[in-house]
C-alpha positions in Angstrom: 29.7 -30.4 160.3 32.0 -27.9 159.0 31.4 -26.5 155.5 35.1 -25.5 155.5 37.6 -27.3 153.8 41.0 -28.3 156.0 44.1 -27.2 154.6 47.4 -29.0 154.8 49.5 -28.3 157.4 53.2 -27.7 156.9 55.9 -26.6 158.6 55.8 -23.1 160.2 57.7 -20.3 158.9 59.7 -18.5 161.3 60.8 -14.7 160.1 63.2 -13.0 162.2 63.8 -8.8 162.0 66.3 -6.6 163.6 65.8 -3.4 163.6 67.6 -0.3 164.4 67.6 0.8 167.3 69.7 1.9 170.4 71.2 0.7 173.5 68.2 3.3 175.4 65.4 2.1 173.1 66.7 -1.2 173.7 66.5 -0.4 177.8 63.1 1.2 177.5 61.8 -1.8 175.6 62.6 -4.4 178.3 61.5 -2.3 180.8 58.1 -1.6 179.4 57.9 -5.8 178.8 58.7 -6.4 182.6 56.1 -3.7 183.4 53.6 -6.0 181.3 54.3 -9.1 182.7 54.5 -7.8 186.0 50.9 -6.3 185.7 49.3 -9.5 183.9 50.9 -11.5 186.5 49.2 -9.7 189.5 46.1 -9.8 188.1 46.1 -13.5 188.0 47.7 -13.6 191.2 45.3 -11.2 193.3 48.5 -9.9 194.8 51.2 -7.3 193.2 53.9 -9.8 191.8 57.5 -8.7 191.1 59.3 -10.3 187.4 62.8 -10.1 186.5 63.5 -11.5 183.5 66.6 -13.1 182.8 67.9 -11.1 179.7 70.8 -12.6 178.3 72.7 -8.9 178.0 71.8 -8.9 181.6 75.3 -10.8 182.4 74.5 -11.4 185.8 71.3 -12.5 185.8 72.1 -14.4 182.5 75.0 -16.1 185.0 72.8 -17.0 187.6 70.3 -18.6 185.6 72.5 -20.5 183.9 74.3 -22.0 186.8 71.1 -22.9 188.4 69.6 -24.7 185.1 73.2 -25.9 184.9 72.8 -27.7 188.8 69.0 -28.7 188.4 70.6 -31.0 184.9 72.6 -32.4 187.4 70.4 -33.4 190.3 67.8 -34.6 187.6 70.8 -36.9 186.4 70.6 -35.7 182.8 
């Protein structure tokens, strides 16, 4: 057994920063994050493995995915 004493456990606390930045660090940011996934994804695939995240300032992609969560509510009947 465990020496250690268990401490209570309470509701997490949640701390949200913005900081400044620009529209180009914003940009290099996002793309450095897809590069990430992307690379951690082919690993556990065996096989290079494309991401394209759906960022909500991406309008386009933000539309699409919300149509087609939008459609898959519907065929699930929720």
């Amino acid at each position: 057994m465990s020496r250690l004493k268990k401490k209570e456990v309470g509701a997490p606390t949640v701390i949200v920063r913005f900081l400044p930045g620009t529209a180009e660090d914003v940009a290099k940011n996002r793309a450095a994050f897809q590069a990430a996934l992307e690379m951690g994804l082919s690993r556990l695939n065996g096989c290079k493995t494309a991401v394209e995240p759906d960022w909500e300032g991406n309008e386009e992609n933000y539309r699409s995915y919300r149509k087609r969560k939008l459609k898959e509510q519907e065929q699930s009947g929720e």
